[in-house]
C-alpha positions in Angstrom: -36.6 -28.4 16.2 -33.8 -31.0 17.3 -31.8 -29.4 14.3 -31.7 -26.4 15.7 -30.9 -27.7 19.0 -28.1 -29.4 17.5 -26.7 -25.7 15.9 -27.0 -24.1 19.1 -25.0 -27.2 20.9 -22.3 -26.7 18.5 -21.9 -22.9 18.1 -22.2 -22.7 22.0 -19.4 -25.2 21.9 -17.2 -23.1 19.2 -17.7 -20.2 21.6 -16.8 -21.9 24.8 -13.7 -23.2 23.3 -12.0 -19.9 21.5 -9.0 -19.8 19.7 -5.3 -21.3 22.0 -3.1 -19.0 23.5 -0.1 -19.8 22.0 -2.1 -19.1 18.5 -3.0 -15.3 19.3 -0.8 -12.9 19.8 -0.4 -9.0 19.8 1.4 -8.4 16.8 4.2 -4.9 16.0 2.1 -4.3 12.8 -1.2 -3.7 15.1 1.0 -1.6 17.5 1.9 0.4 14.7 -1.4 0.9 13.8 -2.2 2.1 17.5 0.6 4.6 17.5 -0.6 6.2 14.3 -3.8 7.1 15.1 -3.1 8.3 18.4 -0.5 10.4 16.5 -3.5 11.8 14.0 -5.6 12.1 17.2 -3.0 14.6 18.7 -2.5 16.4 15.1 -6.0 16.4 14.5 -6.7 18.4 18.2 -3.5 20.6 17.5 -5.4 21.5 14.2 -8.4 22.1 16.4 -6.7 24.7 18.5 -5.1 26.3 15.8 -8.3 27.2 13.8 -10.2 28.2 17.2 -7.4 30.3 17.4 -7.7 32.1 14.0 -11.8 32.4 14.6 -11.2 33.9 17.4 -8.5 36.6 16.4 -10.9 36.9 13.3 -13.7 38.1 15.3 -11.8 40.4 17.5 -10.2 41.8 14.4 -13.8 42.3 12.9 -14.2 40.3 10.1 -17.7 38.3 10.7 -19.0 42.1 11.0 -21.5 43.1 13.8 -23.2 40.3 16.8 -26.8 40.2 15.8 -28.5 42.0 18.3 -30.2 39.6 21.0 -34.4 39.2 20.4 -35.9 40.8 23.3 -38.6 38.6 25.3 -41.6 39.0 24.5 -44.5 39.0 27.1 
């Protein structure tokens, strides 16, 4: 048991301690990064738009064929 002890004492100790400030830093590479997947976000929901557009112009042109009729309730 006093080994155990011991590895908690010292990873609560890593913990507590962390890495100094002068050693981490936000970096242009992870900025980068950042940029490009907010830019694939904002493709990715024009995309979105674009083929909700074309279902919908679809339907109202015909092409998925007649709405199934609704089941009536049954009592």
């Amino acid at each position: 048991m006093p080994f155990a002890a011991d590895v908690l004492t010292f990873a609560l100790r890593l913990v507590e301690q962390g890495p100094e400030p002068e050693d981490v830093k936000a970096g242009w590479t992870a900025f980068a990064i950042f940029l490009a997947l907010v830019a694939v976000v904002i493709f990715l929901g024009f995309s979105l738009f674009k083929q909700l557009r074309r279902v919908e112009a679809a339907r109202k042109a015909g092409v998925y064929g007649e709405p199934a009729e609704e089941p009536s309730e049954r009592v």
